[in-house]
C-alpha positions as CSV (number, residue, x, y, z in Angstrom):
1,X,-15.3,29.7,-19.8
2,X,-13.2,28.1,-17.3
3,X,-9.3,29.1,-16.2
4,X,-6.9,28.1,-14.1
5,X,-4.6,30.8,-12.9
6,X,-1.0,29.1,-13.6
7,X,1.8,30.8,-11.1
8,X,4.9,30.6,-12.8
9,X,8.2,29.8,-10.4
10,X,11.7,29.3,-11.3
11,X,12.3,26.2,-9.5
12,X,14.1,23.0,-10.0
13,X,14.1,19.4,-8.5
14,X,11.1,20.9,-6.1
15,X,7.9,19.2,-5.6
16,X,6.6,22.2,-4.5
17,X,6.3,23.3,-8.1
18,X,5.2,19.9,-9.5
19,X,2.3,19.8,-7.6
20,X,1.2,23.1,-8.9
21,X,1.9,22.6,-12.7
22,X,-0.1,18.6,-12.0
23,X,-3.1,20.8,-11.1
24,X,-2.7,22.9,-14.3
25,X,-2.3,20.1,-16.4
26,X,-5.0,18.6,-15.0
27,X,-7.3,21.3,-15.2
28,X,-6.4,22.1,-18.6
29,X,-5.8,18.5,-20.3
30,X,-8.0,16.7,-18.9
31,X,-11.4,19.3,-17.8
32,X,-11.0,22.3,-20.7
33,X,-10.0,24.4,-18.5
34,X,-7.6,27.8,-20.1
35,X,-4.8,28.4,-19.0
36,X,-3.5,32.6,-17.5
37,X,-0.1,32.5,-16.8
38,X,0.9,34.9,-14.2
39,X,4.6,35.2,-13.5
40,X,5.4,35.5,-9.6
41,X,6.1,39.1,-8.1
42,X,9.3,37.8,-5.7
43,X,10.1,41.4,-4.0
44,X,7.9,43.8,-2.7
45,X,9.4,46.3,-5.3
46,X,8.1,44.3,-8.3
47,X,4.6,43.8,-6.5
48,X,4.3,47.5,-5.9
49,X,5.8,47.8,-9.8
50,X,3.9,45.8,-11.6
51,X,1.4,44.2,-9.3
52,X,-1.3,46.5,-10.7
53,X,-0.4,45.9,-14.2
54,X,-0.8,42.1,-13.8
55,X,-4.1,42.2,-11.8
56,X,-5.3,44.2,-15.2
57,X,-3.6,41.6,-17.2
58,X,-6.0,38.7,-15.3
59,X,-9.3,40.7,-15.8
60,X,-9.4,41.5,-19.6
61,X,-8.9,37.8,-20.3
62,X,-12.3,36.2,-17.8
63,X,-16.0,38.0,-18.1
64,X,-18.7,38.1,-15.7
65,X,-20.2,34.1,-15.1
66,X,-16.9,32.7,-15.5
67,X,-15.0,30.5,-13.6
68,X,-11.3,30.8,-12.4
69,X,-9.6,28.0,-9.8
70,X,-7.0,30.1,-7.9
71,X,-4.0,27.9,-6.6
72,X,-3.3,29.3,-3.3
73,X,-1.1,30.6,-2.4
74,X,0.3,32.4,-5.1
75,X,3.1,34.2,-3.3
76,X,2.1,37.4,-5.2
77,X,1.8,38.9,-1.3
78,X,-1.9,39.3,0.7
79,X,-2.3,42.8,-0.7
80,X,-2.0,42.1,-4.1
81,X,-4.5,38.8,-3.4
82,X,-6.8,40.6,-2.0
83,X,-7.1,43.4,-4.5
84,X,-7.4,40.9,-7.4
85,X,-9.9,38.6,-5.5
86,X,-12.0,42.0,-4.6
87,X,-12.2,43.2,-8.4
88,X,-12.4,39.5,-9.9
89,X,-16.2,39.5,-7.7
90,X,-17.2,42.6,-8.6
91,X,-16.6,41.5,-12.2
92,X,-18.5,38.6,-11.6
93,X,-16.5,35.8,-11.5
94,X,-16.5,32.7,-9.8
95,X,-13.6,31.7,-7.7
96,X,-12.3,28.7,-6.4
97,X,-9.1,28.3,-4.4
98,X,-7.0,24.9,-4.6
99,X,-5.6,25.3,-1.3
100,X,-1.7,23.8,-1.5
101,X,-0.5,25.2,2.2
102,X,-1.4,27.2,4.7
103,X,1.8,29.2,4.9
104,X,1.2,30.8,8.7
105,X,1.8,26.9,10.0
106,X,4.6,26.3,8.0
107,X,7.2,29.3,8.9
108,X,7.7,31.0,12.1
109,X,8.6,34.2,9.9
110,X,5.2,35.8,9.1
111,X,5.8,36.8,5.2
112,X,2.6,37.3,3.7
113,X,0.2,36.2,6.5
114,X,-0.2,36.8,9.8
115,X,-2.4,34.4,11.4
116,X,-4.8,31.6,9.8
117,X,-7.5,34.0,10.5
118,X,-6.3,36.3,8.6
119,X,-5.8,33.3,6.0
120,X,-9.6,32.5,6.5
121,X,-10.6,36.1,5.5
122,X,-9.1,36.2,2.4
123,X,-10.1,32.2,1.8
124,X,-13.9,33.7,2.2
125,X,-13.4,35.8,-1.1
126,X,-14.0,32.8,-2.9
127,X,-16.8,30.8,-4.1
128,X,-15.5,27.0,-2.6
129,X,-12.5,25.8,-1.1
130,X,-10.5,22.7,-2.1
131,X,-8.8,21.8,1.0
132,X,-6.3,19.0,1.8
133,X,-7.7,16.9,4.0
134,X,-10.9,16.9,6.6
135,X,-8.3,17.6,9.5
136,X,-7.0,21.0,7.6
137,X,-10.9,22.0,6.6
138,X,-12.1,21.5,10.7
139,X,-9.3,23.3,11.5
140,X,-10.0,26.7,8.8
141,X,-13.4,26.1,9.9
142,X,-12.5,26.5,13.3
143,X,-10.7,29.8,12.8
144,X,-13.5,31.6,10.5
145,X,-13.8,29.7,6.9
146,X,-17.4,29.7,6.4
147,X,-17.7,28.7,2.6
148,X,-18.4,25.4,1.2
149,X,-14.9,22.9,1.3
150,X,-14.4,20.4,-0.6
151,X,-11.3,17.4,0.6
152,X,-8.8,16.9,-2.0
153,X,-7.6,13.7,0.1
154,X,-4.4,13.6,-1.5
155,X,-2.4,15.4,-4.1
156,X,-2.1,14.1,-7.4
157,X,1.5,12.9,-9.1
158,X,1.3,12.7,-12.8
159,X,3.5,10.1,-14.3
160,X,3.4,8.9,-17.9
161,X,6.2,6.2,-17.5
162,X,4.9,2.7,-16.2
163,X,5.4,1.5,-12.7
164,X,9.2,0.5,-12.8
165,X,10.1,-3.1,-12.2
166,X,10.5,-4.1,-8.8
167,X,13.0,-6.7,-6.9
168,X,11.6,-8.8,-4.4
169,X,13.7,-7.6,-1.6
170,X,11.6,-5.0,0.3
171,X,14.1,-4.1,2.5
172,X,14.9,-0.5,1.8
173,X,13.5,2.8,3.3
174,X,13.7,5.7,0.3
175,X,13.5,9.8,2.2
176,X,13.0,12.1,-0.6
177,X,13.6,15.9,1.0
178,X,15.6,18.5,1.8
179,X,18.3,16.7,4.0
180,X,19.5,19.6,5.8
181,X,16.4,20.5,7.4
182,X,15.4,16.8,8.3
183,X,18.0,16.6,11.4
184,X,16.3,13.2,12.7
185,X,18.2,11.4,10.7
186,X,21.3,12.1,12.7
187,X,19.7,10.0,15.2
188,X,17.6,7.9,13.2
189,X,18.5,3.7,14.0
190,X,18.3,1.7,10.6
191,X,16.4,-1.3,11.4
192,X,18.5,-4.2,10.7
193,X,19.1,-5.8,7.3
194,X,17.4,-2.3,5.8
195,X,18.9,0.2,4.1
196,X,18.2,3.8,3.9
197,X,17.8,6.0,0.7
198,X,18.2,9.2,1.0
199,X,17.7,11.4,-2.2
200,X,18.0,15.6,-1.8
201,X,20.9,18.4,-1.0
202,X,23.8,16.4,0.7
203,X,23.2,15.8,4.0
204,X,26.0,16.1,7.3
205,X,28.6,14.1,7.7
206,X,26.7,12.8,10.6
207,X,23.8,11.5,8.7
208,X,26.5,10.2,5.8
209,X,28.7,8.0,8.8
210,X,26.1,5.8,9.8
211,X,26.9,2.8,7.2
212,X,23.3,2.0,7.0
213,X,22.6,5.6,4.9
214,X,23.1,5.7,1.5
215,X,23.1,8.8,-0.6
216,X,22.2,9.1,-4.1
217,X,22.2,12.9,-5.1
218,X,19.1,14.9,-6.0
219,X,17.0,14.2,-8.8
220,X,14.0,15.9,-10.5
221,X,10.5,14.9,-9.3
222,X,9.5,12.5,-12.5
223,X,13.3,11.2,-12.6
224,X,12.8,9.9,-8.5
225,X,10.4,8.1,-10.0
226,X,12.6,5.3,-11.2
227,X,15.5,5.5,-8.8
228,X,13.7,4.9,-5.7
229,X,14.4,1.0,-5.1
230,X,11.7,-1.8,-3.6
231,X,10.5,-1.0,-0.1
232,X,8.7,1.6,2.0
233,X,8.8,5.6,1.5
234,X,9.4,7.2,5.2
235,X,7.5,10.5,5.8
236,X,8.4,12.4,8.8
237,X,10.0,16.1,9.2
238,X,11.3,17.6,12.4
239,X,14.9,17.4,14.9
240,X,13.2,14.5,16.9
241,X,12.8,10.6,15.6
242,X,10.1,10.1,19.2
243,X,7.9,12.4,17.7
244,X,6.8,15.2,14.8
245,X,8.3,18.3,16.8
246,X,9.4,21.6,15.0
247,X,6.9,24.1,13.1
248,X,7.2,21.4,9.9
249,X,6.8,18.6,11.7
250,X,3.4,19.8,13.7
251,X,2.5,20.8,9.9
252,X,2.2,17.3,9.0
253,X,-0.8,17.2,11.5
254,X,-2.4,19.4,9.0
255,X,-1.4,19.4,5.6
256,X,-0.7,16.5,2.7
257,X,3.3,16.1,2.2
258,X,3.7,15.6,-1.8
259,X,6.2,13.2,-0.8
260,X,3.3,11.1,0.0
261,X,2.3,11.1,-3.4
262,X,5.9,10.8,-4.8
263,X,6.3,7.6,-3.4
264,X,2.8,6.1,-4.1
265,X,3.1,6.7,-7.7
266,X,6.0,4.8,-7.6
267,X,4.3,2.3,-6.1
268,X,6.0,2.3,-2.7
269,X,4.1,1.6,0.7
270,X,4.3,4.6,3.1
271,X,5.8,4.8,6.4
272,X,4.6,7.8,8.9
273,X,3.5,8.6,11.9
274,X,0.4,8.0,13.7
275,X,-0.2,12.0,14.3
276,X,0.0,12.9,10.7
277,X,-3.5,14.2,8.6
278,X,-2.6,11.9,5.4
279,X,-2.5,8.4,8.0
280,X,-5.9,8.4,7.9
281,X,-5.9,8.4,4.2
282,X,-2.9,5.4,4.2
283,X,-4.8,3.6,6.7
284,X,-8.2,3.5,5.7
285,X,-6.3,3.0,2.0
286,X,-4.1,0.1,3.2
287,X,-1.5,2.2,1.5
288,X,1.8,1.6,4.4
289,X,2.7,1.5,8.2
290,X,1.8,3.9,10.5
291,X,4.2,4.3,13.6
292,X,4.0,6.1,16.6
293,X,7.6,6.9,16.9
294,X,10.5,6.2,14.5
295,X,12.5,4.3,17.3
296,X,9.6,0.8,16.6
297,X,10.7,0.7,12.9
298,X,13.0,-2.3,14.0
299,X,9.9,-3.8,15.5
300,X,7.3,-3.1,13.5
301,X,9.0,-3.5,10.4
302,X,10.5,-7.0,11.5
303,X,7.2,-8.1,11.8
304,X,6.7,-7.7,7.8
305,X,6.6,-11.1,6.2
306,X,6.5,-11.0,2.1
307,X,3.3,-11.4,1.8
308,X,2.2,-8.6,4.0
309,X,4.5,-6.5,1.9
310,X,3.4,-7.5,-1.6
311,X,-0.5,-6.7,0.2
312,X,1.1,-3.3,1.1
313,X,2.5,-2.9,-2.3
314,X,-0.5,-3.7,-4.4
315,X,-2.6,-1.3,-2.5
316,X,-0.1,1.4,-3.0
317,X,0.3,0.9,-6.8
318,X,-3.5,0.8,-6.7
319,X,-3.5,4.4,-5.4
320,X,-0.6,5.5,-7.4
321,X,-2.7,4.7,-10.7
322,X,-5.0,6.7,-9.8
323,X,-2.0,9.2,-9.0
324,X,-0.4,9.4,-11.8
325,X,-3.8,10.0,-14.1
326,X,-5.1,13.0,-11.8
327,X,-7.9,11.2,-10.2
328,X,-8.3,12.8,-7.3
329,X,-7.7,16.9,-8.0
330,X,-10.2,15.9,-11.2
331,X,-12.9,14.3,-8.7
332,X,-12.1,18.1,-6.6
333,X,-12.5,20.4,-9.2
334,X,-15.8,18.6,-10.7
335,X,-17.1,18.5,-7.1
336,X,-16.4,22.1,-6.4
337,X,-17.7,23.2,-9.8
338,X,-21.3,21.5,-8.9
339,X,-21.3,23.7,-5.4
340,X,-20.5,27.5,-7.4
């Protein structure tokens, strides 16, 4: 039998979560795979409460020759992963993490990890590793992963509704995010004749001044979808508009920003920078732009004709297809499967 360990979170409008239940679905929809819902342990109390309980939970449902795709991480704390990854391989099992993030890059607080070493070791309790991209896997690698990795390449966005119709005026920028954190925008120069979308928690009154900013509200992942008007989706993250700076904005180097997928299922072209792990995947893709700083937009993007654009946003509704019907984690999983 197969499974898929299903973290439950209590999370709304975050894509964080969507990207988590796609894999499920696709897992269990699409490849047979059952489904063991595990409800997060949020405070150590509840881990050292019931942590125990729910590890015993997990084993009486798999048997020895079975397989079980971990999505990691699962927030459940190291100690309690650790002990559940120990007794699922003595029982037998075959384990496969669908790496989402590498947590010790992301936040300068150390919650549940203290170093991507110390990530690595626990990573090496299962059988193969579904990682992001090629730049994360040579970078695990380089910091003690030694089992087989497989490159996800890009994180799936199911979406049932068709591609909605677009104008022919490309001249909109859409930033999906949390608005607080993404302080470049307070310094950001609207190229002109563009407009820029901004859709998440309401932003300063500095961002909202500049008359080139428009702010929608927050919407959920699948209802973004629809909202997001013709033109390019911008990916960036950091204080500084010259360059990725900040802990998330040096995470880009690394990881693949669901963002990324949000606005390729909708069939948007992306625009990011040059230093980020997914531009290789837009370039070699033909998928968007890829800038070296966010003060060019006005120059690159004035260099756009139609045509070019309508090039851009073929390729991107090519990708999103594939998006939206869980090509890529399905390709993972069966690769993975093959290397157990």
């Amino acid at each position: 039998m197969k499974y898929v360990l299903d973290v439950a979170y209590g999370e709304k409008n975050n894509a964080g979560s969507k990207a988590k239940a796609d894999v499920t679905a696709i897992l269990t929809k699409q490849l047979g795979f059952q489904r063991i819902w595990f409800k997060q342990l949020e405070s150590r109390k509840d881990r050292l409460r019931f942590g125990h309980s729910k590890i015993k939970d997990i084993l009486a449902k798999v048997q020895s020759g079975d397989t079980l795709v971990i999505q990691y991480p699962t927030y459940n704390g190291h100690t309690l992963e650790t002990v559940l990854l120990k007794r699922l391989r003595a029982k037998g099992v075959k384990l496969i993490a669908f790496v989402h993030d590498i947590d010790v890059m992301r936040y300068q607080k150390k919650v549940f990890y203290k170093t991507i070493a110390w990530e690595c070791r626990l990573l090496n309790q299962f059988g193969v590793i579904i990682s992001p991209n090629s730049r994360m896997t040579k970078l695990l690698k380089g910091h003690g992963l030694t089992r087989p990795v497989v490159d996800l390449q890009v994180y799936d966005y199911l979406q049932s509704q068709a591609f909605p119709t677009r104008s022919s005026d490309f001249r909109a920028i859409s930033f999906a995010g949390n608005l607080t954190k993404s302080t470049f925008l307070c310094k950001l120069k609207v190229p002109a004749d563009y407009l820029l979308h901004l859709y998440g928690n309401e932003p300063s009154d500095d961002i909202l001044k500049n008359k080139q900013i428009k702010y929608h509200g927050s919407f959920s992942p699948e209802e973004l979808i629809n909202v997001m008007p013709t033109g390019f989706g911008l990916v960036w993250d950091g204080p500084d508009q010259q360059q990725l700076s900040g802990t998330m904005g040096k995470y880009l180097g690394f990881n693949n920003p669901h963002k990324v997928s949000l606005y390729l299922s909708a069939g948007l072209p992306i625009l990011i920078s040059d230093s980020t792990a997914i531009s290789d995947f837009v370039i070699a893709n033909k998928a968007g732009i890829v800038v070296n700083n966010l003060d060019e937009l006005g120059v690159v993007l004035a260099q756009v004709t139609a045509p070019e654009f309508l090039t851009l946003q073929k390729n991107a509704q090519k990708i999103g297809e594939k998006l939206r019907e869980g090509y890529y984690s399905r390709r993972a999983i069966q690769e993975a499967l093959s290397m157990l």
